[in-house]
C-alpha positions as CSV (number, residue, x, y, z in Angstrom):
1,X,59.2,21.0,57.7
2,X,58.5,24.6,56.3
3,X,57.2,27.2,58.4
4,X,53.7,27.2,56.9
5,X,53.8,23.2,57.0
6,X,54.8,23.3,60.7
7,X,51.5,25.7,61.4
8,X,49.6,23.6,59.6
9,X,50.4,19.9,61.4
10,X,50.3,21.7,65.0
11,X,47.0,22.8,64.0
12,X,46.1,19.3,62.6
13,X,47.6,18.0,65.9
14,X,45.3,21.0,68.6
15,X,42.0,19.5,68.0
16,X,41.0,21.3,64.8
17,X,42.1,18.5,62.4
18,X,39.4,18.3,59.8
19,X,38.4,22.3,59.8
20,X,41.6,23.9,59.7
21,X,42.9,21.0,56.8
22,X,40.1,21.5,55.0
23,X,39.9,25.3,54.8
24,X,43.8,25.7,54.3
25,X,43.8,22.9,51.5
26,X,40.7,22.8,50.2
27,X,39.1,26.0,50.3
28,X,35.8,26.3,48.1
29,X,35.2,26.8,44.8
30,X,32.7,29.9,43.4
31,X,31.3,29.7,40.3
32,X,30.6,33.6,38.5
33,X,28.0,34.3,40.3
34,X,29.6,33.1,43.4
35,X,27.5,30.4,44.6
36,X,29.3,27.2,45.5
37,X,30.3,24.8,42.7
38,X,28.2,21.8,42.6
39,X,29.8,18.9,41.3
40,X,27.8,16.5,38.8
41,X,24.0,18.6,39.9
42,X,22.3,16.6,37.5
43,X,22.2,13.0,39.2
44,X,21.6,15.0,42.4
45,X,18.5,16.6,40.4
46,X,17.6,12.7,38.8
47,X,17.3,11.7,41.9
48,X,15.7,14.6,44.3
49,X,12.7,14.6,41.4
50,X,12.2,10.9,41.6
51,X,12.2,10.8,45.5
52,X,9.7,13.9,45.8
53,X,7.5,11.8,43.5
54,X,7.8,8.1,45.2
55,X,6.7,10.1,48.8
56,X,3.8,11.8,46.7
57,X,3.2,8.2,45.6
58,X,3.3,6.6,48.7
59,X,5.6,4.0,47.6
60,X,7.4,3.5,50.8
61,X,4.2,2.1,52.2
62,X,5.4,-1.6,51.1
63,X,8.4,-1.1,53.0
64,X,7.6,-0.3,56.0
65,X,8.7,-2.5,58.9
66,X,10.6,-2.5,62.3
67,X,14.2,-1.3,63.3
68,X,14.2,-5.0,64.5
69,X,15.3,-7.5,62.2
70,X,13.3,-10.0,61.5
71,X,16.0,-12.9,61.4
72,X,18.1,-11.1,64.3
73,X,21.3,-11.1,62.5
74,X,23.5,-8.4,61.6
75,X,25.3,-8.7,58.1
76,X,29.0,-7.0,57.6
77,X,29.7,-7.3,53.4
78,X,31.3,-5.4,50.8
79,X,30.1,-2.5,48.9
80,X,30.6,-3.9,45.8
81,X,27.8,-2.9,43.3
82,X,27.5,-6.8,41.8
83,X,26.5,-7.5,45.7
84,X,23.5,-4.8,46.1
85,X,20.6,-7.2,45.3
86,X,22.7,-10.4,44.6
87,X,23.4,-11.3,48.1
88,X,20.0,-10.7,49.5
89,X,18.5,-12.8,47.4
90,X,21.2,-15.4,47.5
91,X,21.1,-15.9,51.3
92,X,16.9,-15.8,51.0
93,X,16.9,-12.3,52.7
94,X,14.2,-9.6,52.8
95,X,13.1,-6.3,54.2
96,X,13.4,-5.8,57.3
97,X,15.2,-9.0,57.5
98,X,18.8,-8.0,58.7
99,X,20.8,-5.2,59.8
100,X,23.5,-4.6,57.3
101,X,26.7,-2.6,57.3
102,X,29.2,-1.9,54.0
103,X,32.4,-0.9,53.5
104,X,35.7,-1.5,51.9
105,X,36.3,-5.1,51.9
106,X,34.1,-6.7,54.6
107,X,37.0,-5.7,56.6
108,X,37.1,-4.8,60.6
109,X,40.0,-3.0,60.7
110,X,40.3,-1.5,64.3
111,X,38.2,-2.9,67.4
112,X,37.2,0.4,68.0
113,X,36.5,1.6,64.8
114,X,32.8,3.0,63.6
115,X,32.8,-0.9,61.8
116,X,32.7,-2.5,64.8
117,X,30.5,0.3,66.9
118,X,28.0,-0.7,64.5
119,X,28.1,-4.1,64.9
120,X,27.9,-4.1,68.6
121,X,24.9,-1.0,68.2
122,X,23.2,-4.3,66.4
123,X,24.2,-6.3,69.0
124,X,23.0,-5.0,71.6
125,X,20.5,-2.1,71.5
126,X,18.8,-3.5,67.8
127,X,18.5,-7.4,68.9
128,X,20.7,-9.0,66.5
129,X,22.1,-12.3,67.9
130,X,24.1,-13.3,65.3
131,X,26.8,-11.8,63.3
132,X,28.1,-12.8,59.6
133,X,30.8,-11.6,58.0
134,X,30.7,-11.8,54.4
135,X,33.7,-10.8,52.3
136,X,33.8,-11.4,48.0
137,X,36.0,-13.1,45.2
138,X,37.3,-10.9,42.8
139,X,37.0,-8.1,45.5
140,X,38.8,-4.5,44.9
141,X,40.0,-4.8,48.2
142,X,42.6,-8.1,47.7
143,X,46.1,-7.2,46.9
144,X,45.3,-3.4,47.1
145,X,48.5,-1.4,47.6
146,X,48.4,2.2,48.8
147,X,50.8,3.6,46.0
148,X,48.7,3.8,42.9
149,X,45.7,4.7,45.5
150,X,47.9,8.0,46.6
151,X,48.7,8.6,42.5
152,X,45.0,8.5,41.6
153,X,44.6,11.1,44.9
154,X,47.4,13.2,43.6
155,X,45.8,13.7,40.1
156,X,42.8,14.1,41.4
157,X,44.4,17.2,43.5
158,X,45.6,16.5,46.3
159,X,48.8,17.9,46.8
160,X,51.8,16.2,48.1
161,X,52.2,18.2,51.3
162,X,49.0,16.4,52.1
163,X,50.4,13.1,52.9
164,X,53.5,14.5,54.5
165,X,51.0,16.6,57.1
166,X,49.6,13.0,57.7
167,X,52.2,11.2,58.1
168,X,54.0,13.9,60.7
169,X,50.6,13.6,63.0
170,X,51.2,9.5,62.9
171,X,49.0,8.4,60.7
172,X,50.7,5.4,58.4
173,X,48.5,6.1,55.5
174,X,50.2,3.5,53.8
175,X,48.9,0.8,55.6
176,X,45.7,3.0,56.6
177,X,45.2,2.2,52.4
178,X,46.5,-1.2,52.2
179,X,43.6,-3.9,51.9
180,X,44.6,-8.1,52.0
181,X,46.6,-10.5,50.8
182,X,43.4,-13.3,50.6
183,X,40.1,-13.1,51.5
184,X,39.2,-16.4,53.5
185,X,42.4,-15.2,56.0
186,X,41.1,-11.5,55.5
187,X,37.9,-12.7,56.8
188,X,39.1,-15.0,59.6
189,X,40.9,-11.8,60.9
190,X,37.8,-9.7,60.6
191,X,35.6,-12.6,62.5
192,X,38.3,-13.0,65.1
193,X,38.5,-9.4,66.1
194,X,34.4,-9.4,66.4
195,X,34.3,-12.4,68.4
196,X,37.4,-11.5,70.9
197,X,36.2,-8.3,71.1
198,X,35.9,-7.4,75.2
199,X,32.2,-5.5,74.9
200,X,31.5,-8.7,72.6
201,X,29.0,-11.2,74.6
202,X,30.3,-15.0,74.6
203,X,26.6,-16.8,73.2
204,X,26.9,-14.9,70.1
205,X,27.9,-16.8,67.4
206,X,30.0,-14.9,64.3
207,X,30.7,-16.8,61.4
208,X,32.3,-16.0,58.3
209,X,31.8,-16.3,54.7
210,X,33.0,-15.5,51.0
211,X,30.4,-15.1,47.8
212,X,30.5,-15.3,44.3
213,X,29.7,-12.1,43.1
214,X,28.6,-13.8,40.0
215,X,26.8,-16.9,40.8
216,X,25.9,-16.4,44.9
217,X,27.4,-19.4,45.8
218,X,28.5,-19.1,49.5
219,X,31.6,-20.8,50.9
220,X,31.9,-21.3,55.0
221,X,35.2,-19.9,56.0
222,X,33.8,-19.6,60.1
223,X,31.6,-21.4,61.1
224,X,30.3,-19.4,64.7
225,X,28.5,-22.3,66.1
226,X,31.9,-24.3,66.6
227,X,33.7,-21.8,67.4
């Protein structure tokens, strides 16, 4: 490891991880007149000016409701786009009705990741007594290898030195990108970590489940009652 590497992964390793990477590696851009670049300022613009208006409006009126939800469940899903209204409306869902958390997947990749905080937040502070984990066909996620995921990182500027400072502090970013071989086992593992978890309470049932994110249809991979 170079000298400037080595200073750089010792500070990665002292505490100052994101700070110190991000001001070495990524230091900020300044335009002439040496404010900060602003990437893309014009959907940030599109929707700033349509907010200011919907508050003037007093459009959030018909929304509002409880931190409670209604149905006392708490939804983990993808963040697939074709998902945003489908699968509300497919599972007969409403405001107010749900607690739901997105990522990646549907995935709960580490017991004590923010994933599962959430989902035990719901659980036990927010009054959801139910859990459903709802992964996708045709998701992004299935079969995702970490390879052309670094490439598209690489051209996108992030330099190679990067992933070698990561990988020297003992992060396997290869399988830190890696997403699942099928979905009904990817969700199985995702329902068996949330309901073996030790701060997870016994009576609550987690089931699992896998949409079309065409047609809605719902097919029971889990079924938390029986299990």
């Amino acid at each position: 490891m170079s000298a400037i590497n080595r200073k750089r992964f010792l500070s990665f390793r002292s505490g100052k991880l994101f700070v110190q990477f991000k001001k070495i590696l990524y230091p900020k851009k300044e335009n002439k007149k040496g404010g900060i670049k602003v990437n893309n300022p014009t959907l940030l613009n599109e929707i700033l000016t349509f907010n200011e208006k919907f508050v003037e409006n007093r459009e959030y009126e018909k929304y509002e409701t409880t931190k409670f939800p209604n149905k006392r469940m708490v939804i983990l899903t993808c963040m697939d786009t074709r998902l945003l209204e489908l699968l509300p409306k497919a599972l007969n869902l409403g405001n107010g009705d749900i607690k739901l958390i997105k990522n990646a997947g549907a995935l709960v990749s580490h017991p004590f990741g923010s994933i599962m905080r959430s989902i035990l937040i719901a659980v036990h502070q927010l009054q959801a007594e139910e859990v459903f984990v709802i992964a996708h066909h045709d998701c992004g996620m299935c079969g995702l290898k970490a390879e052309p995921v670094m490439e598209s990182m690489k051209k996108r500027g992030i330099p190679e030195e990067t992933f070698d400072i990561l990988t020297y502090s003992g992060i396997d970013i290869h399988k830190w990108l890696h997403g699942f071989d099928h979905v009904t086992e990817s969700v199985e593992q995702s329902v068996d970590i949330v309901r073996n978890h030790p701060l997870m309470p016994k009576e609550v049932p987690v089931h699992g489940l896998v949409i079309d994110p065409k047609t809605g249809k719902l097919d029971l991979v889990v079924d938390g009652y029986k299990n």
